[in-house]
N, C-alpha and C positions, 0 to 999 in steps of 0.2 A: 628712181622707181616710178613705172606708171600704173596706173588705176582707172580702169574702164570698166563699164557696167550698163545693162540693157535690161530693162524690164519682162520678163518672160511672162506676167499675167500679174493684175492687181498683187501688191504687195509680196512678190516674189521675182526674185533677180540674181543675174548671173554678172559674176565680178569676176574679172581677167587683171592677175595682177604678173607685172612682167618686175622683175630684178635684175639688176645689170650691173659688171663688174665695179661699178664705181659705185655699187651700194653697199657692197658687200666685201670686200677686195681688202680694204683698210683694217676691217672691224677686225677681220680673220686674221690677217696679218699681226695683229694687234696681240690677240688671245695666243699665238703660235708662240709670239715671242715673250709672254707673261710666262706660258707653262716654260719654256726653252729657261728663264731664269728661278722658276721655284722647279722643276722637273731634278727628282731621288732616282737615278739607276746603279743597276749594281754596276760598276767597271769606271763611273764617272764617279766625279767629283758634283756638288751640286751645282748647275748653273752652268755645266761642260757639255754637258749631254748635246750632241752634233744637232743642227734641226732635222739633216734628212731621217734622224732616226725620229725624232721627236714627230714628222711629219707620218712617218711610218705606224708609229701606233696611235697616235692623237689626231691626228689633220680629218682622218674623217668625221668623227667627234663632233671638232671643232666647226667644222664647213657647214654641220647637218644643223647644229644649236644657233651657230650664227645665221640663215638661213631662216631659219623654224623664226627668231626672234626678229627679222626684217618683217616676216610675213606677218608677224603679230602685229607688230609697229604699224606698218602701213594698213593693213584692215583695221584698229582702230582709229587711226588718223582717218583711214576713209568714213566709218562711220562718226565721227565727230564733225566731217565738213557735212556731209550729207542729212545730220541730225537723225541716224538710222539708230535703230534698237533692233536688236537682234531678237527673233524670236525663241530660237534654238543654237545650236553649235553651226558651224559653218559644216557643208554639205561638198567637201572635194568632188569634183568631175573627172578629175585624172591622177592617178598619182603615179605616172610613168617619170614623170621629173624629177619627183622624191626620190625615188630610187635609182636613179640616175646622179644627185649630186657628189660631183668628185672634188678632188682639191685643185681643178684647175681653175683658178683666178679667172680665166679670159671667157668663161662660159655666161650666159644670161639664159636665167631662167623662167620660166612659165607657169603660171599656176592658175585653173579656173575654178570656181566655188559658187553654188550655188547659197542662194540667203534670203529668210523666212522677214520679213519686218513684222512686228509688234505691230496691230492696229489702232485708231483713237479709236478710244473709246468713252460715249456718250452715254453716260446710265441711266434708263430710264426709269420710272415706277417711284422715284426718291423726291417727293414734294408734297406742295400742302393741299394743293389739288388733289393727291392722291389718295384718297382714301379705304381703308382695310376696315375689318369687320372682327374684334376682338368680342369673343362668348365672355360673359357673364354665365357659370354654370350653377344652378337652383340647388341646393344641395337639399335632399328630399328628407324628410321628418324620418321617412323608414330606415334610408341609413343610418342616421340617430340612433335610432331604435337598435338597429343589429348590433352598430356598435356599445352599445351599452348594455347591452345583454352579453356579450365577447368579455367586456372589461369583469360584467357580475363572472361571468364563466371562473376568468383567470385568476379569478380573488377568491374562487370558490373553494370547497374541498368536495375530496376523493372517499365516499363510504360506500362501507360490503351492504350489498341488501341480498335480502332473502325472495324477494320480485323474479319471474321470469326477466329476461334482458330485453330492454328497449333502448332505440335510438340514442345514440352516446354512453352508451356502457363500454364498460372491459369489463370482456369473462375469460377467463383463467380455466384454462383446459387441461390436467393430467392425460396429455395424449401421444399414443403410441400407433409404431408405425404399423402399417397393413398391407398383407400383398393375397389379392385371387378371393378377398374377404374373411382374412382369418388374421390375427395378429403374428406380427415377424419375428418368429423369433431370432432375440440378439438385432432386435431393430433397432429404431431410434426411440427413446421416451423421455418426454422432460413437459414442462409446464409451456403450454401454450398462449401466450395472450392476442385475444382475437377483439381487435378493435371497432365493433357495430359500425359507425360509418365509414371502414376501410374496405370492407369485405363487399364483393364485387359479384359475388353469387347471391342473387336476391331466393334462391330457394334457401341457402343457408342461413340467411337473415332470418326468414320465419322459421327454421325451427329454435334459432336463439328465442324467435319471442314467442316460442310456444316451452320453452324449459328453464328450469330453473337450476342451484345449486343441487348436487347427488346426479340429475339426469345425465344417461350417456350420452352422444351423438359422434356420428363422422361427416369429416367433412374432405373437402381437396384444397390441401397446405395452399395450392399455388392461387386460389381463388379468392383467399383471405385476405390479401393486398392487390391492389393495380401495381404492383412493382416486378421486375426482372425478375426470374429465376434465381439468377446467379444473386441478386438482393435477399431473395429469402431464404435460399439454403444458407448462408450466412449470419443473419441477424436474428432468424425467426429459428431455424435448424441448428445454426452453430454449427453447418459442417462446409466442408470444403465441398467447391465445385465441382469437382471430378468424383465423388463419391456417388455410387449406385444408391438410390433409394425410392419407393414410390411415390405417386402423389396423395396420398390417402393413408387418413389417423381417423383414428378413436379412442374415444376415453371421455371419464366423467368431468362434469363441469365443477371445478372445486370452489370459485368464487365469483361473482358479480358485483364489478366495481358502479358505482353510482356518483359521477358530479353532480355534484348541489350547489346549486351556484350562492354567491352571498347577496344578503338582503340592503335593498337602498336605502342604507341610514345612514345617522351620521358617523358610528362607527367606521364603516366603508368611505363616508368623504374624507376624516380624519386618514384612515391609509394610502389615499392618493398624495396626500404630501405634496398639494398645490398649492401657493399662496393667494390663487386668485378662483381660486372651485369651494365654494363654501355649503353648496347644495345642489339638491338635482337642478335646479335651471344654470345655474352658471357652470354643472360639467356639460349638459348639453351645446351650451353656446361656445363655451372651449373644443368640443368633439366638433360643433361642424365651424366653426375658423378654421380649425387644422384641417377641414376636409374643403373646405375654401380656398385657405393657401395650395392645396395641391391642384386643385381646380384652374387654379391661378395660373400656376408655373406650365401646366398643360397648354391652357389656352395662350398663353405665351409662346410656348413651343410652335404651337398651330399657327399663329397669327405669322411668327417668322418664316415658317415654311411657305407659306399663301404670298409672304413679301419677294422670297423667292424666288417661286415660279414666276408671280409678275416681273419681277428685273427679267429673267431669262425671258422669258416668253416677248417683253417689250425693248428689251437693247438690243440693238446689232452690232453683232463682233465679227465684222469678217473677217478669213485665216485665209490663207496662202495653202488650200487644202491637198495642194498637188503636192507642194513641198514636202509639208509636213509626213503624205503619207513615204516620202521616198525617204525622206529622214528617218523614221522609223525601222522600215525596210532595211536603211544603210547599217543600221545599229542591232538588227539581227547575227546573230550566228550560222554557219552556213549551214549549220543542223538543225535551223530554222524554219518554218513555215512563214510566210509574209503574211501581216497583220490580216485579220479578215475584215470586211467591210460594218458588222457589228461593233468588235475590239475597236476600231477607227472610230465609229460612230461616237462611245463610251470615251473614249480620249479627246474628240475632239469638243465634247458638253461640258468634260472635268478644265479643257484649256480654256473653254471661254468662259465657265466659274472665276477660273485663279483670275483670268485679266481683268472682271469686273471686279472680284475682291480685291487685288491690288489697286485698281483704281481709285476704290471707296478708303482704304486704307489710305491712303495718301489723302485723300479730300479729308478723313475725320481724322488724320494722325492718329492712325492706331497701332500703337507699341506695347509690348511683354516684357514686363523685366523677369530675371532672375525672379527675385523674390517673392513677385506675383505668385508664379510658378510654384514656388516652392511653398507660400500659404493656404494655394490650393489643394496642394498634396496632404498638407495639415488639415486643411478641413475633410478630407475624402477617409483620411487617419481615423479620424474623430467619428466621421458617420460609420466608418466599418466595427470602431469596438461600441457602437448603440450610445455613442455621447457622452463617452465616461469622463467623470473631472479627474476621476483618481491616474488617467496613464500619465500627467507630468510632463513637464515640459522637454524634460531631457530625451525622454523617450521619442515624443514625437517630434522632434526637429532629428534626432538622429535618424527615422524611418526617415524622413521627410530628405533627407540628406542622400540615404542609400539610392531611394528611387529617383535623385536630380545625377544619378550616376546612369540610367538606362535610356540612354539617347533617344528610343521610340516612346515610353514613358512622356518623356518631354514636348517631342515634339506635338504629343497628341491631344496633351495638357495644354499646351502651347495655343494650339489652333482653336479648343475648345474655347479658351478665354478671348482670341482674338474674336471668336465669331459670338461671343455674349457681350462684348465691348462693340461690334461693329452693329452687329443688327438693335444694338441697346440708344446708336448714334440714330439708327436711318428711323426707328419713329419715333425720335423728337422732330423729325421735318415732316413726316407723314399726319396724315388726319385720320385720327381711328374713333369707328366708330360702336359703344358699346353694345351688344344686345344679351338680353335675357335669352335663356336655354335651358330647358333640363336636361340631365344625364344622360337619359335616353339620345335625346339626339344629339346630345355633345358625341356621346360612344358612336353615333354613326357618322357624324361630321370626322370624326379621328379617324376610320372606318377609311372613307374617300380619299382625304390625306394618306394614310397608308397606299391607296392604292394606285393613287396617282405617281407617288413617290417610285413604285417601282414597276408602274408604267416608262416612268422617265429611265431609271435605270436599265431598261429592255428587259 
C-alpha cells in the first residue's frame, strides 16, 4: 500500500492512496475461504458448497468490505505517522474505483480523498493578566418595598365593599349578551368577573370607578383582558370557538371584591414560618439576599458571556474553509440548495467555539458523569414542583430516571454542566474585577449583551 499527499492550502490536503494486489489478495482469499467452511445452502452439505458458487453470491461482498477496511487501515496509519487529526469525515474525489471493484485479485486500486486537519489551537483571554469586569448590582430600597407590599397582598384577604371599584378590584357582572343595542334573546348570560387591572379599555375603567354594586353598564367582552379571543370565549364565556356571539354585554354589577392586604405584625412574621425573619428588618434583609443572589447568578451570566466574546474575538482558529465548505456541500442531498454563505458563516463561529471548548476541556479535565446529569434533573424536579419536601425521594429519581432516557434531554443537560464546570475553571486564572451598579444600568449592561449576542448570531 502507498500513501501520497500534497497540501492544497494551509491545513487542507489531498491523499492518494493506491492498493495493490498484494494488500488485499490474501485477506480476500482468507474471508472466501472462512464463508466456503461455515457457508448453509440448500442442496449442500455445510462446508460443500463449491467456491465458484460461494464467489458467485459473496465474493463481491467480500472484495468491497475487504477493500473498504485496507482503506481504513492505512488512512489511519497515515494519520498516526503524520500526527494528523481529522477535522471532518474524509472528503472522496472519485468514486469511479468503488464502483468498479470486482473479484479480480490482479487489480490495483486508486483512491483520492481530500482532508480537513484540526488546527493548534492557542486560547487567548485565559490568564491573570486578563482581566473582566463583574457588576455588583445595588438592590434598591423600592424593590424592598414592592416586594413587601406583594407578600402583605398575598397574606391578605378578599372582602365585598359597597365602594365604587378602584384599582385592584373584582367586580362581578350579571351580564348578558347584546346585539344592534338591545339584549339577545337566548344569548349568553352568566356572571362576569372583570379584573380592574386586566381590562385594557381605559374608558371602561372609569366607568367601573364611577359605579358601584346595583349599577348597570356595558362593556366589550374582548377589551376586558389583553388575552386571545379564542382565550376568552373560553374561560371568561364558557363557550366554544366556533360559536357566533357578539362582543358586547350588559348587566348590573352584583358585587365588588376588595383585597386588603394584611397588617405588619408579628402575627404576619409568625405565618411566614422562617427561623431566621423575626421582624420587619430581618424580612427586609432576607427579601434583598434573595434579590442579591439573583443579581449574583445574572451577573455571573454576564461576566461569562463578556469572557466569551473575548476568547473568540482574541484566539485564532484557522479552518481549511474551502474544505469545509465542499464537505458540506458533499453531504447535501441532490434536492439540496448548497450551503449559502450566511449558513457557512454560522457553522464556521459554532466550529471554532467547539475547538476552543474542547481545547479548555482538555487543559481543565472537564468531564459529566452519569450521575451528575442525573442530580441535575433532580434539582430542575424540585424547582418545577416550587421546592416541595413532601414529593419523596422515590418519585423524584424515578422522573429523574424517565428523562436520563430522552437522549436530547441529556445531552443538553450535559453541555449545560460542562459549560458551568468550564467557565467556573477559566476565572479562577482570570483577574475580575468588582464594580458597584444599580439595576438601572445593570438592565442596560444585559440590554448590550443581548445585543451583541445576536449581532454575533447574524
Amino acid at each position: 500500500m502507498h500513501i501520497a499527499s500534497k497540501e492544497l492550502s494551509p491545513l487542507h490536503i489531498e491523499v492518494d492512496l493506491t492498493i495493490e494486489p498484494s494488500d488485499y489478495k490474501a485477506d480476500f482469499e482468507k474471508s472466501i475461504k472462512e464463508m466456503k467452511n461455515t457457508a448453509q445452502m440448500k442442496g449442500f452439505r455445510k462446508g460443500t458448497v463449491p467456491q465458484h458458487i460461494i464467489m458467485k453470491f459473496y465474493g463481491k461482498e467480500k472484495i468491497y468490505s475487504t477493500i473498504q477496511d485496507k482503506i481504513q487501515k492505512g488512512i489511519q496509519s497515515f494519520f498516526e505517522e503524520q500526527n494528523i487529526s481529522p477535522l471532518a469525515d474524509l472528503l472522496p474525489l472519485h468514486d469511479e474505483d468503488q464502483e468498479k471493484i470486482t473479484t479480480d485479485t490482479s487489480k490495483t486500486y486508486h483512491f483520492k480523498f481530500e482532508l480537513g486537519q484540526k488546527p493548534k489551537v492557542n486560547v487567548k483571554g485565559i490568564s491573570s493578566t486578563d482581566s473582566y469586569t463583574q457588576y455588583k448590582v445595588q438592590v434598591a430600597e423600592s424593590k424592598v418595598d414592592e416586594a413587601i407590599t406583594n407578600l402583605l397582598k398575598r397574606q391578605g384577604s378578599n372582602e365585598e365593599v359597597d365602594d365604587k371599584a378602584i384599582p385592584g378590584d373584582l367586580v362581578y357582572v350579571d351580564a348578558k349578551e347584546m346585539v344592534e343595542g338591545e339584549i339577545k334573546e337566548n344569548g349568553i348570560q352568566k356572571i362576569i368577573i372583570l379584573s380592574f387591572d386586566d381590562i385594557i379599555d381605559a374608558s371602561l375603567q372609569e366607568t367601573l370607578q364611577q359605579s358601584k354594586k346595583g349599577d348597570t353598564i356595558s362593556f366589550d367582552i374582548y377589551k376586558s383582558e389583553d388575552k386571545p379571543r379564542e382565550f376568552i370565549n373560553k374561560h371568561l364565556l364558557g363557550q366554544e370557538d366556533d360559536e357566533e356571539h357578539g362582543p358586547m354585554f350588559q348587566g348590573p354589577i352584583v358585587k365588588v371584591m376588595r383585597l386588603t392586604p394584611a397588617t405588619m405584625n408579628e402575627e404576619f412574621i409568625k405565618k411566614l414560618e422562617h427561623p431566621q425573619i423575626s421582624d420587619e428588618d430581618s424580612l427586609r434583609e432576607d427579601i434583598r439576599k434573595q434579590f442579591s443572589q439573583m443579581n449574583d447568578k445574572d451577573a455571573v451570566d454576564i461576566l461569562n458571556t463578556e469572557i466569551y466574546f473575548t476568547i473568540n474575538r482574541d484566539t485564532e482558529v484557522p479552518l481549511p474553509e474551502e474544505f469545509l465548505r465542499k464537505a458540506i456541500n458533499f453531504q447535501q442531498t441532490k434536492s439540496e440548495t448548497p450551503i449559502t454563505d450566511d449558513d457557512f458563516k454560522s457553522y464556521v463561529r459554532a466550529l471554532k467555539w467547539e475547538l476552543i471548548r474542547n481545547e479548555l476541556m482538555v487543559k481543565y479535565d472537564i468531564k459529566v458523569t452519569r450521575e451528575e446529569i442525573k442530580l441535575e434533573f433532580i434539582k430542575k424536579i424540585y424547582g418545577y414542583f416550587g421546592g416541595s419536601q413532601q414529593l419523596g425521594y422515590d418519585f423524584m429519581d424515578n422522573m429523574a430516571e424517565n428523562l436520563m432516557k430522552d437522549k436530547k434531554q441529556v445531552e443538553q443537560t450535559a453541555d449545560e454542566l460542562i459549560g458551568n464546570k468550564l467557565f467556573g475553571k477559566i476565572r479562577e486564572d482570570i483577574t475580575i474585577i468588582e464594580e458597584p451598579i444599580s439595576e438601572e444600568a445593570f438592565s442596560e449592561k444585559a440590554k448590550e449583551i443581548s445585543e451583541k449576542i445576536k449581532e454575533l448570531n447574524g
